[in-house]
Steps between C-alpha positions, in 0.01 A plus 500: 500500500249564339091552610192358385130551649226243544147606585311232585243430788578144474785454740551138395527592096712833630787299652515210207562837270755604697703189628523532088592846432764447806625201296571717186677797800210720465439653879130488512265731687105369598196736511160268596276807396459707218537836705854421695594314188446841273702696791784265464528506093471851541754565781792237364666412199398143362599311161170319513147489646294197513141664603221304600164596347271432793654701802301638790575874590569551122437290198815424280313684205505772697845466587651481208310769340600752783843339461517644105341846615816534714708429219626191669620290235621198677405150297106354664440142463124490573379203685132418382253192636334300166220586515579893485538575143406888497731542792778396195366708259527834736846411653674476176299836413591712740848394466584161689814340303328125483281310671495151669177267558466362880583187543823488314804319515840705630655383217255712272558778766874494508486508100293816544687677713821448379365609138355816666878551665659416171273780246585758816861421450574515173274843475753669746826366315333605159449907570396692174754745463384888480402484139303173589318718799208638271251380240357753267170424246396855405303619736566200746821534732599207737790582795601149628723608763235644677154328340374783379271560200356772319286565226422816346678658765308384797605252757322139425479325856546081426499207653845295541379234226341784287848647502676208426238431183585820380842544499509137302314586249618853479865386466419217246284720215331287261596201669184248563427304796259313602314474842701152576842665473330838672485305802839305499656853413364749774384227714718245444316228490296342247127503735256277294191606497543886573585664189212697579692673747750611206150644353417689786846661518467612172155674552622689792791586346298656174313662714773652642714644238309466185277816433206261328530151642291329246739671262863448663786621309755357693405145650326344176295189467668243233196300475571119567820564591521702804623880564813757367602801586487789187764417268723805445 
């Protein structure tokens, strides 16, 4: 059977999640504080995290960014109250899969999770074979068996999402998108109201492999339109 992880300091929304997840045979595991919560995603395999943002011991920002340090790259559902819009922003940042708003209905939930579970499957029956393992751009060389990324010949250090931006763009050359289908595509959902994140993302990522940033020769601006990667 397999395991899914809940951390959440309300009991009474913690068992309603998982009298669900048992519904759908998922054997669910409960953490009620960030820092036992961390030590259980760390310490067992899960197919999906729903994370609480307000935890005592350890906040589920916190969480899920020392989650994606460890290269844990189990599927986060981050659990945010209204009124916390930054809280958003910086989850799906430092590389939370999607987000849902407290109070919501376990319909919406369900719908989540199960398209979470669904994009996790179909990445593991899809492998890219061993021609499919590496992206070359000149100077710019992507392994996606093991996330790494160089440019230049040195070892660029990015986030989950940065990594996922980049290796769309960089294996779609000249191909446009704009922020809208950014976020469906890496995030997979279409968040209204946070392209901005998309812009973000792109400045760090200019910054990191692009020797002038206000002069990028690989991520380019197509004014009105959205971004591209360098057309070969």
């Amino acid at each position: 059977m397999e395991k899914a992880l809940i951390i959440e300091d309300d009991r009474d929304i913690s068992n309603l999640i998982a009298i669900h997840l048992s519904d759908i045979n998922y054997q669910v595991d409960a953490a009620f504080d960030g820092k036992s919560g961390l030590l259980k995603a760390l310490n067992n395999t899960y197919k999906i995290i729903i994370l609480d943002v307000r935890l005592p011991e350890l906040d589920g920002l916190e969480v899920c960014k020392r989650l994606r340090q460890e290269k844990n790259r189990t599927p986060v559902l981050m659990v945010t109250s209204k009124s916390e819009e930054i809280d958003k922003i910086v989850g799906l940042e430092i590389g939370a899969d999607d987000y849902l708003t407290k109070p919501f209905g376990i319909r919406e939930l369900m719908a989540r999770v199960k398209a979470l579970l669904r994009r996790s499957e179909m990445s593991k029956e899809n492998p890219n074979t061993e021609t499919e393992q590496e992206v070359v751009s000149g100077e710019l060389f992507i392994n996606l068996a093991k996330r790494i990324v160089e440019i230049y010949g040195q070892r660029v250090e990015l986030s989950p999402k940065e990594f996922d931006l980049l290796l769309l763009f960089a294996s779609n050359p000249g191909r446009i998108y704009s922020r809208t289908q950014l976020l469906e595509l890496v995030w997979g959902y279409q968040f209204d109201g946070y392209e901005h994140t998309v812009n973000s993302h792109i400045n760090r990522l200019r910054a990191k492999i692009e020797k002038d940033p206000n002069r990028p020769e690989f991520i380019l601006t197509s004014w009105g339109v959205g971004y591209k990667f360098r057309d070969e």
